[in-house]
C-alpha positions as CSV (number, residue, x, y, z in Angstrom):
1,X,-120.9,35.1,99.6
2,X,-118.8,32.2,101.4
3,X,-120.9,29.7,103.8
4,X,-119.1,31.7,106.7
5,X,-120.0,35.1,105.7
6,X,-123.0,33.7,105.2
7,X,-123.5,32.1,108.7
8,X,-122.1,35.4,110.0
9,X,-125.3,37.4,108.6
10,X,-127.3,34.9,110.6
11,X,-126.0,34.9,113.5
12,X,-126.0,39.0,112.8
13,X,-129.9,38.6,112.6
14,X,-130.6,36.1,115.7
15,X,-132.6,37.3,118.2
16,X,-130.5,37.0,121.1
17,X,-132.4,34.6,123.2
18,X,-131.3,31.9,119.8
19,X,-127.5,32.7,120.4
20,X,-126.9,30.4,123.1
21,X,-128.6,27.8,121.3
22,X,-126.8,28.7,118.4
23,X,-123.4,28.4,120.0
24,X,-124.0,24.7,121.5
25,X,-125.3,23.7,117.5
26,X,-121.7,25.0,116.6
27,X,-119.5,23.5,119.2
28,X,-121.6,20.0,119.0
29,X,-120.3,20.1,115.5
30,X,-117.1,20.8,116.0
31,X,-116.7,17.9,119.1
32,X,-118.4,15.7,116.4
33,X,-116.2,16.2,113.6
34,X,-113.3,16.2,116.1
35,X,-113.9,13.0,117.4
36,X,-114.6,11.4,113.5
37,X,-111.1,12.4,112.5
38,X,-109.6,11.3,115.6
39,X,-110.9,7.8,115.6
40,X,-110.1,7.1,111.3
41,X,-106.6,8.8,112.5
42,X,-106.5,6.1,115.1
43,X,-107.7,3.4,112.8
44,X,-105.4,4.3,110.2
45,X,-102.6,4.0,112.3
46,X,-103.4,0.7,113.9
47,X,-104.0,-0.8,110.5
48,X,-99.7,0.6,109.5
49,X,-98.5,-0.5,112.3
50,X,-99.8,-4.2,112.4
51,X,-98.7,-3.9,108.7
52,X,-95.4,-3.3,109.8
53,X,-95.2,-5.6,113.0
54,X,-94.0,-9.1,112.3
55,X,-95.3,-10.7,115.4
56,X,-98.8,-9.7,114.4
């Protein structure tokens, strides 16, 4: 089974009063991982442009 078919038997199996506490787990993740790759993207392209700026 694949980790999300997995997680989908879980979730399948959660008392109800857990789902809500499940879904904030879930979307704290995402936000997290959203804001990681937002700030390397941001990083990233500081770093080329300075690179590529003569004045810097």
């Amino acid at each position: 089974m694949t980790s999300k078919e997995l997680l989908i038997q879980e979730i399948e199996t959660l008392p109800p009063e857990l789902l809500t506490e499940a879904l904030n787990f879930i979307q704290k993740i995402k936000i997290g991982h959203t804001a990681k790759q937002s700030s390397t993207k941001n990083l990233r392209g500081s770093t080329d442009e300075d690179l590529r700026s003569p004045d810097k």
